[in-house]
ChimeraX commands (.cxc) that place a marker at each C-alpha (Angstrom):
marker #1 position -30.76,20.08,-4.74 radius 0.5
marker #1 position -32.39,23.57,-5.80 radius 0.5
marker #1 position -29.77,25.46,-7.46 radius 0.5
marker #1 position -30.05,28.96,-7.10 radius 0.5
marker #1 position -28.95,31.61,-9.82 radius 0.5
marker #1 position -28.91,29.19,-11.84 radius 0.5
marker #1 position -31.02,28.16,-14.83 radius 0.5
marker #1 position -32.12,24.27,-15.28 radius 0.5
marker #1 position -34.21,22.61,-17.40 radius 0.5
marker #1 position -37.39,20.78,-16.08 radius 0.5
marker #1 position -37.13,17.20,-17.56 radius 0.5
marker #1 position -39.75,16.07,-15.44 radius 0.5
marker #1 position -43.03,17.06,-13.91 radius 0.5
marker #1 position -45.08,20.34,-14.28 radius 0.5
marker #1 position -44.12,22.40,-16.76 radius 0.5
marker #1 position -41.68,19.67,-18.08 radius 0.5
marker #1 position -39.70,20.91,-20.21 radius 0.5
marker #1 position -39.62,24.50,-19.54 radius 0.5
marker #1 position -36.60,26.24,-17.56 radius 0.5
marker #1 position -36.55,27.44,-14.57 radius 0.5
marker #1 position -34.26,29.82,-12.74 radius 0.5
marker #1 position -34.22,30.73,-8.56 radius 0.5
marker #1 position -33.36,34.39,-7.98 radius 0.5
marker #1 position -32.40,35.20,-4.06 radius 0.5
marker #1 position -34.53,38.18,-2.86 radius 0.5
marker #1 position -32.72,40.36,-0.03 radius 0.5
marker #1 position -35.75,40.11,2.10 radius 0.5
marker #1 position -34.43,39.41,6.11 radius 0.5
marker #1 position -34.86,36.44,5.97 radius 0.5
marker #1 position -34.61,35.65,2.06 radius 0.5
marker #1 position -37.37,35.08,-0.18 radius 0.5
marker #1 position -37.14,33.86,-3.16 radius 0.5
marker #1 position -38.40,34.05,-6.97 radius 0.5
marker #1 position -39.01,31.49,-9.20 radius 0.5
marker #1 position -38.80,31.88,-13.25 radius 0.5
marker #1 position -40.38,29.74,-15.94 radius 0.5
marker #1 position -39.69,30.47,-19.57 radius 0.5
marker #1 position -40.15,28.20,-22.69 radius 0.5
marker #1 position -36.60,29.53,-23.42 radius 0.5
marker #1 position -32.89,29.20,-22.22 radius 0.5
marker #1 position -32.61,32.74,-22.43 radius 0.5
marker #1 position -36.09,34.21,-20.63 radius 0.5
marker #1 position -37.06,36.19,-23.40 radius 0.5
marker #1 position -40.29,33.91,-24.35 radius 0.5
marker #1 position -43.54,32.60,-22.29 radius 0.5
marker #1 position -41.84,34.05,-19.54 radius 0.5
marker #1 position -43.58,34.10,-15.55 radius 0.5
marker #1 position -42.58,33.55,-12.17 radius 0.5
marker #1 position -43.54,32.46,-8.70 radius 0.5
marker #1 position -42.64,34.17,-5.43 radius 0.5
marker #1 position -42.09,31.80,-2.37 radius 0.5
marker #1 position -41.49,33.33,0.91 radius 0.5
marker #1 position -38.37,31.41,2.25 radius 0.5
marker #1 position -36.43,28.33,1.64 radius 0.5
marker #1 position -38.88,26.04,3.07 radius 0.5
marker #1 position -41.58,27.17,1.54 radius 0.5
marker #1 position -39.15,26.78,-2.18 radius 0.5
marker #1 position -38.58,23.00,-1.47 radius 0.5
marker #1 position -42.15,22.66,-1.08 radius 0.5
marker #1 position -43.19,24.31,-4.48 radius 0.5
marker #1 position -40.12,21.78,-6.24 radius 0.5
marker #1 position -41.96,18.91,-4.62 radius 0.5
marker #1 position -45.60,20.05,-5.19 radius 0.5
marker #1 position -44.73,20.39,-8.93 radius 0.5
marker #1 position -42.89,17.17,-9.14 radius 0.5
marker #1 position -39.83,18.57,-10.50 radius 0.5
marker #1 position -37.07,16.58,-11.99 radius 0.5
marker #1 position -34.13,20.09,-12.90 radius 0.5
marker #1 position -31.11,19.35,-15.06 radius 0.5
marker #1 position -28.63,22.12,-13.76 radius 0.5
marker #1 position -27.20,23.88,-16.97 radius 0.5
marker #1 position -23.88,25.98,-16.73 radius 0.5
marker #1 position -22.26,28.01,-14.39 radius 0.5
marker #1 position -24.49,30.30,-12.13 radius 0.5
marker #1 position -25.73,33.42,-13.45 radius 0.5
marker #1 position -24.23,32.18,-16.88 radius 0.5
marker #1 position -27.47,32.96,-18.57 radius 0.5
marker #1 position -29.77,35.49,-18.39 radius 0.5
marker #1 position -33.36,35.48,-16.88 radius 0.5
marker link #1:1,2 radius 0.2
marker link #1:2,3 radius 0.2
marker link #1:3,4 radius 0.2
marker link #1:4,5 radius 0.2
marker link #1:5,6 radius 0.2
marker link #1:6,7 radius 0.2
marker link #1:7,8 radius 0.2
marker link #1:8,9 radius 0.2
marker link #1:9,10 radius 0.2
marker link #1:10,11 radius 0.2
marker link #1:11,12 radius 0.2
marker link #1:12,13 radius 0.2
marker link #1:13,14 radius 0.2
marker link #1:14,15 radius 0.2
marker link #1:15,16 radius 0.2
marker link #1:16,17 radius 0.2
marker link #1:17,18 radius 0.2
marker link #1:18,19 radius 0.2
marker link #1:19,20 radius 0.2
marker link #1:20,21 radius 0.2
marker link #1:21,22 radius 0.2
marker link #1:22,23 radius 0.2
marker link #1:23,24 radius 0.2
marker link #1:24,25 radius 0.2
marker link #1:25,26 radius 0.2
marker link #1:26,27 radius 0.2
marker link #1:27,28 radius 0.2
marker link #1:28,29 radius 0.2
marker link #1:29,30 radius 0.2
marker link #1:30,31 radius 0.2
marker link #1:31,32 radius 0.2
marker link #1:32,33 radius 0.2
marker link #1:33,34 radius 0.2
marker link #1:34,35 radius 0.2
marker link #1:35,36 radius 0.2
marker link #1:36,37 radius 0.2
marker link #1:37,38 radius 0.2
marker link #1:38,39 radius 0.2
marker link #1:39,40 radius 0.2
marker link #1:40,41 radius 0.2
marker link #1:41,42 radius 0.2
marker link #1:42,43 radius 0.2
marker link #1:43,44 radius 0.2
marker link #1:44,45 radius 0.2
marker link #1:45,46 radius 0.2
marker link #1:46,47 radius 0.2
marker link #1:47,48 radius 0.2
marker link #1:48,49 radius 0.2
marker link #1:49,50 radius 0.2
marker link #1:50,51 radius 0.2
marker link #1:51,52 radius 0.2
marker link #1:52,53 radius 0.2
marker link #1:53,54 radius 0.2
marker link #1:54,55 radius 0.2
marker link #1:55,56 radius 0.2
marker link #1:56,57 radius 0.2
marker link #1:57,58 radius 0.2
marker link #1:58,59 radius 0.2
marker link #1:59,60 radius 0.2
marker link #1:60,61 radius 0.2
marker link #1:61,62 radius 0.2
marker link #1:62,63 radius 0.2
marker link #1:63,64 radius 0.2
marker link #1:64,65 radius 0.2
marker link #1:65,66 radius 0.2
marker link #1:66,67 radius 0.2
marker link #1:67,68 radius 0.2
marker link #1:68,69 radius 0.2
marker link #1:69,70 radius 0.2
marker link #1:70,71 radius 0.2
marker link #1:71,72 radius 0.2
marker link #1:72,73 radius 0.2
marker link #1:73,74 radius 0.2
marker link #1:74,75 radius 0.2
marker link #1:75,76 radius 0.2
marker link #1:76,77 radius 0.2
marker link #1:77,78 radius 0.2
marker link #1:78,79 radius 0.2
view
């Protein structure tokens, strides 16, 4: 399940080991924004992906082959 607002850890496919975080966009319907960092906190080799609704995020997880470990509470970190 893609968490979002929260920041995981990819164990496994693209961009394995990176972490990723899913920020809600307050588009009608919500879009969404992807971010990849090398680090917990976002401050290095950070960049991000825009997907255009909740469809269209499941699809990117599968396309990249992504394995998340789910750190922490939900908007625990920053990013």
């Amino acid at each position: 399940m893609i968490e979002v607002g929260r920041v995981g850890r990819i164990s496994s496919g693209d961009h394995s080991g990176k972490f990723v975080k899913v920020r809600e966009l307050p588009d009608d319907p919500p879009s969404f924004l992807v971010l990849l960092a090398h680090d917990r906190g976002f401050r290095r080799g950070y960049g991000d992906y825009w997907v255009e609704d909740r469809a269209s995020l499941e699809q990117f997880f599968a396309e990249g082959s992504w394995v998340v470990e789910w750190l922490g509470p939900r908007g625990a970190t920053a990013g």
